[in-house]
LOSEVO-680759 format. One record per residue: x, y, z of N, C-alpha, C in turn. Coordinates in steps of 0.05 Angstrom, whole numbers, plus 5000, padded with zeros to 4 digits. Example, Ala and Ser with C-alpha at 12.3 -4.5 7.8 and 13.67 -1.06 7.14 Angstrom:
BEGIN
526448865156524649105156526449345156
525749555142527349795143525850015157
***
This chain:
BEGIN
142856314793141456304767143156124748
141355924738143255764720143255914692
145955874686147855894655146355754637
144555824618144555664585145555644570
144455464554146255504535144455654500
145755594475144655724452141155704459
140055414465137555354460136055444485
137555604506135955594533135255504552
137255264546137654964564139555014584
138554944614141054944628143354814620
145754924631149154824626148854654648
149954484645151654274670154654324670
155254304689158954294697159154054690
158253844682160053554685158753524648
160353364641159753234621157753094611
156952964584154452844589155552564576
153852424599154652124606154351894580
153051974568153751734539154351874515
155051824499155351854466153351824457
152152004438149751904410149151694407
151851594407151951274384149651124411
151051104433150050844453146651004454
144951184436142351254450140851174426
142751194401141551194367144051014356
143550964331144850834309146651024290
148551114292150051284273149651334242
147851114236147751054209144650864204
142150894181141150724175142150414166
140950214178142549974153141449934121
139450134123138450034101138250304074
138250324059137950604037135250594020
135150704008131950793995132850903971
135350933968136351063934134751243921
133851493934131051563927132751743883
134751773883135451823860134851643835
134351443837133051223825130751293814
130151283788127451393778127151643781
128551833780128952103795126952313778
125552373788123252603771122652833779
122353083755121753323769120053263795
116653123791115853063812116452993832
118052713831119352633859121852803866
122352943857124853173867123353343880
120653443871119153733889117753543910
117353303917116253193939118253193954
121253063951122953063970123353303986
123253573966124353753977121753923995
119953823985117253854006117153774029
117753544029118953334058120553464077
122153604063123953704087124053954101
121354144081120854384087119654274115
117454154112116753964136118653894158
120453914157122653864170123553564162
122053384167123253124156126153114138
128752964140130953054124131552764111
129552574119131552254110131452224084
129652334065130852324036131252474023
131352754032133252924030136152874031
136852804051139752734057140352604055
138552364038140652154025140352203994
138352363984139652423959142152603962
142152663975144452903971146952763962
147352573992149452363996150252253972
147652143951147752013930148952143899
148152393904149152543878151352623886
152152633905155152653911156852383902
156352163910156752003903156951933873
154651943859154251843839155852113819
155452373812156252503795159552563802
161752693788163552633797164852863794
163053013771163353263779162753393798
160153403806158853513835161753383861
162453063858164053003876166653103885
167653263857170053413863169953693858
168353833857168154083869166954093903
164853923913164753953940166353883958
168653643941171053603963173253843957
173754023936175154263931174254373959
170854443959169854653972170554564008
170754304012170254294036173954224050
174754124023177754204042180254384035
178154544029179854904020180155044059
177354904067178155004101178754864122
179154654106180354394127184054424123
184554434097188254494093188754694106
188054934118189455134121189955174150
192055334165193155274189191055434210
190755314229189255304253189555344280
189655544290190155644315188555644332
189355564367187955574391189455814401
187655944410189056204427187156244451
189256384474186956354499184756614495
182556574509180756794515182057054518
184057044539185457334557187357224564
189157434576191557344585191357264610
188957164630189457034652190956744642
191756674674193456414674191656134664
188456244677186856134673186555994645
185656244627184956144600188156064593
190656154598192056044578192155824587
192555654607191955344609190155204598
187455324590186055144572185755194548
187355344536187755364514190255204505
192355184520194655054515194354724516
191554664537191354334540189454374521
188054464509185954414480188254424455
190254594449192254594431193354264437
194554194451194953914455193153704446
191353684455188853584451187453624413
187653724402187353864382189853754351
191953784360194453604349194553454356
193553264367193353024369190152884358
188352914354185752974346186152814311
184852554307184452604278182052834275
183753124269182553314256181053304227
182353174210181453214177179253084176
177952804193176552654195173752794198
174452874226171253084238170753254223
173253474216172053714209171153584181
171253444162170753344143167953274141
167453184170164753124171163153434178
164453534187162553734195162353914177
164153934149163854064123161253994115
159953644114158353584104155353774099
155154064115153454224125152854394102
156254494083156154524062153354454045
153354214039151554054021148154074033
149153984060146753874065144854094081
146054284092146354524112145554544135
146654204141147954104177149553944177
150453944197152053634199152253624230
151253404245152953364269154053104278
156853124292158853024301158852924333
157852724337157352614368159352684381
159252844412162052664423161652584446
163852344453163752304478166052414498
166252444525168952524534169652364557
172252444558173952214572175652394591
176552224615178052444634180352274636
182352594633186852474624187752714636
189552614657190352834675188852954691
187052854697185253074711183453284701
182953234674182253394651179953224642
177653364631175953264610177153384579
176653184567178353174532175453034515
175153104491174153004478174952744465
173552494474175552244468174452104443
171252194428170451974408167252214397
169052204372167252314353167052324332
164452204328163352074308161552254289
161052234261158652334243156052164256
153052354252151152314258150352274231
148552064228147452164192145652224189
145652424173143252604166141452554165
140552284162137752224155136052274177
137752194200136652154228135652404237
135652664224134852864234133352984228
131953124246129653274246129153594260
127553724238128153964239125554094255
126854154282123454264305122554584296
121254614280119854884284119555064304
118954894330118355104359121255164373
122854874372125854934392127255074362
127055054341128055234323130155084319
130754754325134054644328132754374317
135854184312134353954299134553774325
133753584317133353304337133653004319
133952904339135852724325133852394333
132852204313131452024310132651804330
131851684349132551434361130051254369
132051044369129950874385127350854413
125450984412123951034435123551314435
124751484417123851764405123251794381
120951704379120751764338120251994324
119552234342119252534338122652664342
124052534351126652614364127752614381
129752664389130452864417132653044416
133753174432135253414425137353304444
139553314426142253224440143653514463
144453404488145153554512147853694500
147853824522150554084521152953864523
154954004493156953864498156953524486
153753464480154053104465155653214430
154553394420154453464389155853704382
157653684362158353964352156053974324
155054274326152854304311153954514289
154654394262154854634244153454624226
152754954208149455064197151655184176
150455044153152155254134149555444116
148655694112147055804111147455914081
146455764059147655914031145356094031
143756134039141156364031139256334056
138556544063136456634094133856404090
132356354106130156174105131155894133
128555764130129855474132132655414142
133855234154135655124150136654854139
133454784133133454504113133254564079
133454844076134155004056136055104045
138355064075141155224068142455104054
142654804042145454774032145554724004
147954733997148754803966148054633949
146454383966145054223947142554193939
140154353951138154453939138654563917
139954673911140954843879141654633864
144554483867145254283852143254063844
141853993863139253823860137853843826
136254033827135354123799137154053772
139954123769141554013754141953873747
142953783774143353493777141753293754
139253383759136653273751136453283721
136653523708137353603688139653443672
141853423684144153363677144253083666
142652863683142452643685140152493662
138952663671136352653633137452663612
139752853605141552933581142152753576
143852543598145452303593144152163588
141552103599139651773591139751863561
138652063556137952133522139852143502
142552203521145152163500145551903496
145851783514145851403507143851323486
141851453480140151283475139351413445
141551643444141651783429143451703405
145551513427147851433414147651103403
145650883417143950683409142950683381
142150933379139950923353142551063336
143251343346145151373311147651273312
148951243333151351293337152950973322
150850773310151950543293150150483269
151650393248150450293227148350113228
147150083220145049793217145549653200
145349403214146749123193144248983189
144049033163141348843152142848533136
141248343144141248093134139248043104
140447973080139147903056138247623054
136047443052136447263046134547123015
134146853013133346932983129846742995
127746702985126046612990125646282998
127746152985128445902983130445813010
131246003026133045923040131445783069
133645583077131345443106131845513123
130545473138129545653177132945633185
134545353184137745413200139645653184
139245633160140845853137138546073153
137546173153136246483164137446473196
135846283217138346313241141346353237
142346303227145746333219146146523213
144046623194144546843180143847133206
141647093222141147183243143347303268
144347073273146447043286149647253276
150247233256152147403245151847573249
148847713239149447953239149648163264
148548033282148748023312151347963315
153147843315155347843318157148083304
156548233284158248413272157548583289
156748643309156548873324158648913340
159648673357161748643372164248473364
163448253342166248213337167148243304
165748363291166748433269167248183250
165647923250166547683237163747543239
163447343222161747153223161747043203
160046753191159346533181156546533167
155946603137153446553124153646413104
151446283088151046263062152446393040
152646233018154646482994150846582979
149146402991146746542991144946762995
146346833019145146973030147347263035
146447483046147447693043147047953067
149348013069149348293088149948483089
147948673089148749053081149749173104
150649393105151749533119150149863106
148849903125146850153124147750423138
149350603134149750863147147451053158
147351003182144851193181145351503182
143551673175144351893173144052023199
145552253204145852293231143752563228
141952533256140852803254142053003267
140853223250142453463252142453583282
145053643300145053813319143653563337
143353433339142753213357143853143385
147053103385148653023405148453293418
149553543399151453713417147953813434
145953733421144553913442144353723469
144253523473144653403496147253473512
149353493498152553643508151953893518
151353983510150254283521148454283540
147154123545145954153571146854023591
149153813585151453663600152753913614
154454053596155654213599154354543621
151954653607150754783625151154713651
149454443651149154363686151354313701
154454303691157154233705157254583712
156554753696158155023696155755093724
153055023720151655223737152055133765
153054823778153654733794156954823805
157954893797160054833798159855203807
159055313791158455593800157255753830
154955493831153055583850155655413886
156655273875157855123903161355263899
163355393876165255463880165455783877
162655903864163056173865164656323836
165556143815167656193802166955873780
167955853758168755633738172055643727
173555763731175455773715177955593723
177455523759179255343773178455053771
176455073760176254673746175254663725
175754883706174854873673176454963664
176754973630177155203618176455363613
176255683617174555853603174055883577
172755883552172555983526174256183527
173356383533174156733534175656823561
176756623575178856713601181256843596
180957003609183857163612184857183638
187957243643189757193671187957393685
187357643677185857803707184157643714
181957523694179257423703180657213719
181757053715182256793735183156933760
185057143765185957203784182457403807
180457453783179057643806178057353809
177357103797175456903797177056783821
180056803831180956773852180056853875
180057093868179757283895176457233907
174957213885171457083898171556853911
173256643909173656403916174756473949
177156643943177656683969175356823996
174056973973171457083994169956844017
169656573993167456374008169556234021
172756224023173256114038173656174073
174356454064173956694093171256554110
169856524077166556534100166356314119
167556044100167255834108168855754141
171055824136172355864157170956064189
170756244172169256384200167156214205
165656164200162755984210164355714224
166555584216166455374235168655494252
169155724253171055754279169555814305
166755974297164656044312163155814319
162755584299161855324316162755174333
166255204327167554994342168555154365
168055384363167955514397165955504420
163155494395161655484416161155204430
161154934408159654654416162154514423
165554604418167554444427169954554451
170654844441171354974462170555124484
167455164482165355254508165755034522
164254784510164554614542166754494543
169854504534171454404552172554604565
171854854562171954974590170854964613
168154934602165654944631165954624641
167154434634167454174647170154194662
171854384645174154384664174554554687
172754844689174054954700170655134715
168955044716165755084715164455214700
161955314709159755324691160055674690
161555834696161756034703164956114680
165955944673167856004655167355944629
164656024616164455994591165856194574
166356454589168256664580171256634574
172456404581175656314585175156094568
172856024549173155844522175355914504
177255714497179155894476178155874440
179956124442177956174406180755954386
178255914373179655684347179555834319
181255974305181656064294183055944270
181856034237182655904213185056124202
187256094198188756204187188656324152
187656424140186856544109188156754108
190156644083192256864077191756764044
191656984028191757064002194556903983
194456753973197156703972199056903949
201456913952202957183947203957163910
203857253903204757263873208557273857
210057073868212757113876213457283843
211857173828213157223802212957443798
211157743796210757943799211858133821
212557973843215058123863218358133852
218657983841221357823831221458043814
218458093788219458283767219858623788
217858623810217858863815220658903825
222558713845224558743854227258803831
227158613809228458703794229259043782
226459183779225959473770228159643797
226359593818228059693840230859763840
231359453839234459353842235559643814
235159603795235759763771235560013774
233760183794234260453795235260553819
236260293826238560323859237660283877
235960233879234860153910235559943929
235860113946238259833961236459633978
235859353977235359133978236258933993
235158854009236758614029237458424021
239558274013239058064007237857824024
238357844056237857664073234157654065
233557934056229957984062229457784038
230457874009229857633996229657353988
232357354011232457034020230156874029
229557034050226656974066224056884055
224757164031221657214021221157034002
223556953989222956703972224156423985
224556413995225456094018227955994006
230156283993232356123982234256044003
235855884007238655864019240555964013
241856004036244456154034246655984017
247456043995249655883990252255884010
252155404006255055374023257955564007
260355424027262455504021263355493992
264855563974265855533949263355323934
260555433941259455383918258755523898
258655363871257655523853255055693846
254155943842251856133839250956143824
248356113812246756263795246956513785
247556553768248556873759246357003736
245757293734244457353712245657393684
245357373667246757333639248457653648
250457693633252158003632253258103665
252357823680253757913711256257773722
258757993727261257823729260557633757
261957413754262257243767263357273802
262457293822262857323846264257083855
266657193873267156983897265556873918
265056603928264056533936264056643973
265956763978265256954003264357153999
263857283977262657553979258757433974
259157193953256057183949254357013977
256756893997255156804019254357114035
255457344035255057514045252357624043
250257664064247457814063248458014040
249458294048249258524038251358634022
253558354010255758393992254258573972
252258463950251958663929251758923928
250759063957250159383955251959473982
253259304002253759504018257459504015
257659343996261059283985262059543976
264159613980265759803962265459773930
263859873923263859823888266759913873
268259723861270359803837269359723811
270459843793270659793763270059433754
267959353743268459113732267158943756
266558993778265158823800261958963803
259959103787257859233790256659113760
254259113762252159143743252859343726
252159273702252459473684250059713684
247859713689245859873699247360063730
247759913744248160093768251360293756
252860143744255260273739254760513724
252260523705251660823692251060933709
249160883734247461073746249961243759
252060953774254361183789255861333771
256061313743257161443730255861783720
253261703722250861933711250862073734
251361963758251562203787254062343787
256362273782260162323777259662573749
257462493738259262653709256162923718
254362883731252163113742254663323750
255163183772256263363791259763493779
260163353754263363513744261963673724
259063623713258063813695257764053708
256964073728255864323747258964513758
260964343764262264493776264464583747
264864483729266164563695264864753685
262564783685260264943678259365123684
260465253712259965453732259865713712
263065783711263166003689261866023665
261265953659259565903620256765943639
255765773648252265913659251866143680
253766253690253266593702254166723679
254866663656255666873638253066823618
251566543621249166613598246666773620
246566713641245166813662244467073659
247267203662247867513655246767533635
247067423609245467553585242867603588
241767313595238467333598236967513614
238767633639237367803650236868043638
240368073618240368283608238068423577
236668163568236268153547233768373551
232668523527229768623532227768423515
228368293495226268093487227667823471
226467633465227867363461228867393440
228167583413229667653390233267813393
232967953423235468033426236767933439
235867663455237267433474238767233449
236967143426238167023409239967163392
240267413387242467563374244167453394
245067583413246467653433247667303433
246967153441247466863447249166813421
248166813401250366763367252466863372
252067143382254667363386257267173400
255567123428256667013459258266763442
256766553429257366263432260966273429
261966383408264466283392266666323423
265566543439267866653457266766483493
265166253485264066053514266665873516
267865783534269165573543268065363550
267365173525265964913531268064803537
270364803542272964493536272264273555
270764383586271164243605268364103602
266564143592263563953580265363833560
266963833542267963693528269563463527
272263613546272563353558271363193574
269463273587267863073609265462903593
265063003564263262723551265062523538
268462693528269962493521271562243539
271862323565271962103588269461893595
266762043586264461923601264661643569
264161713549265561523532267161363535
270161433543271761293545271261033565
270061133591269060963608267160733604
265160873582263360683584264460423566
266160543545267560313533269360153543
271060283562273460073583271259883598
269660023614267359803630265559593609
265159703589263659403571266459193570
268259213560270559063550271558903573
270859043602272558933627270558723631
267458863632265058593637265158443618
265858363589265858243571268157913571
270458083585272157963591272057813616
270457923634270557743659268257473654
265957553633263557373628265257213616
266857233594268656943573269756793599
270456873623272556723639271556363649
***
């Protein structure tokens, strides 16, 4: 029984014998600019066209407003190489010897790969919500490798209702045809269920777009009429046809060079026009709208290529964390594509049609990135109520180096100055013999607040079994506080006494010793 594949199509063990390119043209030579004249109407026809499946002017407006707006142009390249930068792993199926060999010649294969190129293209799915990437393959070592792959352009595609898949326009197929196992990596970026000539992030932007671009004709033209004075020419009834041309001419000239040549006859006003009210900003505002609603609908978030009005550090940080959601997403969907249309068949070409199970998985690496500054404060707190701390761990955790020999250290303000063998040491600060004048002034109270606990307790012994005794003895708190007035004069505080007058003494010898080592 033969192996299919997604569409139901038999698998072949061997590869398939030409590239896209040698069956079709990679590219129209010609464009249609359908953004040109661009109208609600002709916007709901295009996008009618492609419900139809038809995608060729569909997908080249898309192309075009990407192009042309520059906003739209740099949020979909944000969007599409947020999962192209991040690190990328081949790992085998299982631990047979099997899969790890073709996982290890696809990792080869793979670093060596202009990667940013393809997957770049295959982001394009984003927008358009497909993209496919021809390939052809080539045999090295005894191996089939993917040797040439190319973008398909969108125009050329077509969306089959019955195979439920697209097909691709060539010469001598004008309905299509459906590229073989292994010609195409096929990725579907799906922003909302329906259609797939529905899915991408530019059906949404489209409308804006549209919007956005009306604002502007009307702001130009907005700025034509008020945005300059009017220069009227005076002349007197007597003056002749070349004195009125001249006079013509100037004032036409004061527009751009601020100079000209008339009659002491003749004369030129300078007219302010009055500006109407609220005029510009309402075109700005709908400038503005349509950057925020685009920018929303394709990054999930505004605050990473705007300013907020009303932003605050949490909001940017949750407006982080949504961003990170669509990149998870994004990533998963082409790890699942590029398993199935790039690492399925270079297994089943390498190793048969029966090892589609020993495909190795291609996996996107997404890690949160870490907040050093908020660890640093948390580590600090730590550090201050004793907690003992690696230094080697923090080395790590922040990518510092070990300082060389007799170099000089970074020190915190009020911290005596270390030798340079104890600060190359991992665990000098906490696992050293602490003396006088070599500790933090924080840690030096705490060891001092543990020293004077434990001389309070044992000085103190006698004086609290003798108030002990009272309290048990007492019958109510009126005769515990008699009794206690009685008690106090004949208590032996001396040894609480002297032990707050040492704890003093100390704390003043240790400021004066750290004081003195900081002047050095």
């Amino acid at each position: 029984m033969p192996i299919l594949d997604q569409f139901g199509n038999p698998i072949s063990g061997k590869p398939p014998a030409q590239h896209p390119s040698a069956v079709v043209g990679l590219s129209r030579p010609y464009a249609n600019y359908p953004s040109r004249g661009l109208t609600p109407e002709k916007l709901a026809r295009i996008i009618y066209e492609a419900d139809e499946g038809y995608l060729e002017q569909q997908a080249e407006l898309f192309s075009e407003m990407e192009e042309r707006d520059g906003v739209l142009s740099q949020i979909m390249q944000d969007r599409k190489l947020s999962a192209i930068g991040i690190e990328w792993r081949i790992e085998p199926a299982d631990n047979s010897p099997q899969a790890r060999r073709l996982a290890e010649a696809l990792r080869e294969w793979w670093d060596n790969s202009d990667r940013v190129s393809w997957m770049l293209d295959l982001q394009d799915a984003l927008g358009q919500g497909v993209s496919l990437v021809g390939m052809a393959w080539r045999r090295d070592g005894g191996m089939w490798f993917p040797g040439q792959l190319e973008h398909i352009d969108p125009r050329l595609l077509i969306w089959d209702t019955q195979q439920k898949r697209f097909l691709i326009q060539a010469e001598g197929y004008p309905q299509g045809y459906a590229p073989t196992f292994g010609q195409a990596i096929e990725h579907r970026y799906k922003a909302r269920s329906g259609s797939p000539t529905r899915a991408g992030l530019m059906r949404t932007n489209a409308w804006w777009y549209l919007f956005k671009h009306y604002a502007i004709k009307d702001w130009v033209v907005y700025a034509e009429v008020y945005g300059q004075p009017y220069r009227l020419g005076k002349y007197d009834p007597a003056t002749s046809k070349e004195e009125m041309e001249a006079l013509e001419r100037a004032v036409r000239a004061l527009g751009s060079d601020a100079a000209g040549i008339i009659s002491k006859d003749t004369e030129i006003e300078i007219i302010e026009v009055a500006k109407a009210t609220g005029g510009p900003e309402v075109y700005r505002g709908i400038y503005e709208i349509a950057n925020r609603e685009m920018t929303l609908a394709t990054l999930g978030q505004t605050l990473t290529t705007g300013e907020g009005e009303h932003g605050t550090q949490a909001l940017g940080r949750e407006h982080r964390r949504t961003r990170l959601d669509l990149l998870e997403a994004d990533v998963a969907a082409l790890s699942s594509t590029l398993r199935r249309d790039l690492a399925t068949p270079f297994a089943i070409f390498n190793a048969g049609t029966d090892s589609a199970r020993l495909a190795p998985k291609i996996i996107g690496i997404v890690e949160e990135p870490e907040d050093l500054a908020q660890q640093a404060k948390t580590l600090d707190i730590l550090q201050q109520m004793g907690y003992p701390i690696s230094l080697r761990w923090v080395a790590e955790k922040f990518g510092l180096p070990e300082p060389a020999q007799d170099e000089r250290i970074l020190l915190r303000l009020g911290t005596p100055q270390m030798a340079p063998q104890e600060a190359r040491s991992p665990l000098a600060a906490l696992e050293r013999e602490l003396r006088p004048g070599m500790m933090s002034g924080q840690q030096f109270i705490f060891e001092m607040i543990g020293a004077a606990t434990e001389a309070a307790a044992q000085g103190l012994s006698p004086v609290l079994a003798r108030l002990l005794q009272e309290i048990e003895a007492a019958q109510s708190p009126q005769q515990l506080r008699e009794r206690l007035i009685e008690l106090f004069p004949d208590l032996d505080t001396r040894a609480l006494r002297q032990l707050v007058e040492a704890g003093w003494l100390m704390a003043e010898l240790a400021g004066m010793l750290a004081q003195r080592e900081d002047s050095r």
